[in-house]
C-alpha positions as CSV (number, residue, x, y, z in Angstrom):
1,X,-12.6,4.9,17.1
2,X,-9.2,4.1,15.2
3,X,-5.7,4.3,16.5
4,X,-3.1,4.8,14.2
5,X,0.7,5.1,14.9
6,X,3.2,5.8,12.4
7,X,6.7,4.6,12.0
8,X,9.9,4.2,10.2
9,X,10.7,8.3,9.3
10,X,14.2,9.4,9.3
11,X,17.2,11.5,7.6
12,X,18.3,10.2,3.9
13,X,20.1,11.4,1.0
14,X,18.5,12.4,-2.3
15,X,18.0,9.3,-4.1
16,X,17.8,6.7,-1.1
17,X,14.6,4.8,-0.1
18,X,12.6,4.7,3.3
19,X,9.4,2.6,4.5
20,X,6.9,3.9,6.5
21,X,4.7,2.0,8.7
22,X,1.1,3.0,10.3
23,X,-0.1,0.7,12.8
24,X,-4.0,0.8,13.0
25,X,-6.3,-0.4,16.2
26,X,-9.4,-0.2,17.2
27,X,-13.0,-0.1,14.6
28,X,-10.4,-0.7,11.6
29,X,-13.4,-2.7,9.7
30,X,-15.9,0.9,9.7
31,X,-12.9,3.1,8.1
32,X,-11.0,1.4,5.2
33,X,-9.5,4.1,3.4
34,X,-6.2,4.6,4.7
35,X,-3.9,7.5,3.5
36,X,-0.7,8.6,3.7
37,X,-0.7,12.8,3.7
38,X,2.7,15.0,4.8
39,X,2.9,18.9,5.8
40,X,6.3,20.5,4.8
41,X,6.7,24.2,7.5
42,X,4.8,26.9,6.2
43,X,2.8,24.5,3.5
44,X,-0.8,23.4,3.6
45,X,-1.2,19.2,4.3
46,X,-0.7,17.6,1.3
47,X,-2.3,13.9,0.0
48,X,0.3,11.7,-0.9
49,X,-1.2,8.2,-1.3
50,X,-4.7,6.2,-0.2
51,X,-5.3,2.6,-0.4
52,X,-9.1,0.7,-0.1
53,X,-8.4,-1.7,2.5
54,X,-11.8,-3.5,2.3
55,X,-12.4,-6.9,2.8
56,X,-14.0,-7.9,-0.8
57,X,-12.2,-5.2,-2.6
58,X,-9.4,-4.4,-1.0
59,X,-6.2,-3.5,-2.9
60,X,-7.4,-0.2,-4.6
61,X,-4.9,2.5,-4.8
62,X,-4.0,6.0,-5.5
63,X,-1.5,8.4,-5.5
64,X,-0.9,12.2,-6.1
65,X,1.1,13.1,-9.4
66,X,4.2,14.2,-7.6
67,X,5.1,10.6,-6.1
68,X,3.6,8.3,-8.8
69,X,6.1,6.0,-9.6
70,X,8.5,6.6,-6.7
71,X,6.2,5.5,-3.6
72,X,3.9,2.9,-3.3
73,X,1.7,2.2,-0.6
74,X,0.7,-1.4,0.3
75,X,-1.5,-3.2,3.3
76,X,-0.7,-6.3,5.5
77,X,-4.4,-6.9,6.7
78,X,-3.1,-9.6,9.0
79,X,-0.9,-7.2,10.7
80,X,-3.7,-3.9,10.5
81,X,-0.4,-2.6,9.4
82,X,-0.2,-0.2,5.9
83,X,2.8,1.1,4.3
84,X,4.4,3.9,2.3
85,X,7.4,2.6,0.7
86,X,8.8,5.4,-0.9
87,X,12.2,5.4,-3.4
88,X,14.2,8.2,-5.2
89,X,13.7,10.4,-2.7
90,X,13.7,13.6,-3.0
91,X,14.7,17.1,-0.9
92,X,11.0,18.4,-1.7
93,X,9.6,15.1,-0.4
94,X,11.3,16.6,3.2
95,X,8.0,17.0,5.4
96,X,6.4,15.6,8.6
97,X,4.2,12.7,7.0
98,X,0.8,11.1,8.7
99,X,-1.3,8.1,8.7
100,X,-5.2,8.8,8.6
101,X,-8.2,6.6,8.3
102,X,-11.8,7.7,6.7
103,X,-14.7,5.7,5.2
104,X,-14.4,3.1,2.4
105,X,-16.4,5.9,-0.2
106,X,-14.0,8.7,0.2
107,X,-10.9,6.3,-1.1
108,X,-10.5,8.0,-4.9
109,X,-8.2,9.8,-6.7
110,X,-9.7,12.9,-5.4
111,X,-8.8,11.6,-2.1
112,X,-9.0,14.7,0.5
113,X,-7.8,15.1,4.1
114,X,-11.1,16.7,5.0
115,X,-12.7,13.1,4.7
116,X,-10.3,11.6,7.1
117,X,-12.0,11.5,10.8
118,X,-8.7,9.6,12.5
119,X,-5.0,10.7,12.1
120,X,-1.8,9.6,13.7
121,X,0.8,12.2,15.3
122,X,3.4,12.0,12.1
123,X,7.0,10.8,11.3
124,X,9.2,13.4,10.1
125,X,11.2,12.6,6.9
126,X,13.9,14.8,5.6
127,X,16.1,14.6,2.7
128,X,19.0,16.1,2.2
129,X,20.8,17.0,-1.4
């Protein structure tokens, strides 16, 4: 089983930057593809941003068209820790935003949050114009 445990959400203006953390415990090693996925009220889970945290490999990324460019998420493997730093934020960026982990082989740019097996409870993030 994995843990994961999200962090770093809040309230910014339109244009301003926040990092969010996911903490990650437990069989870490049997689930490295790690994605970042957020759920705005009364709209279906979104992907946002997967990254191959693999041993030999490791470093792979991929992002949905509407935050290439503005986000980037990253991995400190020492710290089982992965981030979402995203920048010129946006009011449609506003949504609750999750951590998941699923097998190596489902981290593509067709990345899906049906593949994901473990998930984190969310960190709200709201922007304001």
């Amino acid at each position: 089983q994995v843990q994961l445990v999200e962090s770093g959400g809040g309230s910014v203006q339109a244009g301003g930057s926040l990092r969010l953390s996911c903490a990650a415990s437990g069989d870490t090693y049997r689930y490295a593809c790690m994605g970042w996925f957020r759920q705005a009220p009364g709209k279906e889970r979104e992907g946002v941003a997967v990254i191959y945290t693999g041993v030999y490999t490791g470093g792979s990324t991929y992002y949905a068209d509407s935050v290439k460019g503005r986000f980037t998420v990253s991995q400190d493997n020492g710290k089982n820790t992965v981030y979402l730093q995203m920048n010129s934020l946006l009011p449609e960026d506003t949504a609750m935003y999750y951590c998941a982990a699923a097998r190596g082989r489902f981290c593509g740019s067709q990345f899906r949050a049906s593949d994901f097996t473990y998930w984190g409870l969310g960190t709200q993030v709201t922007v304001s114009s």
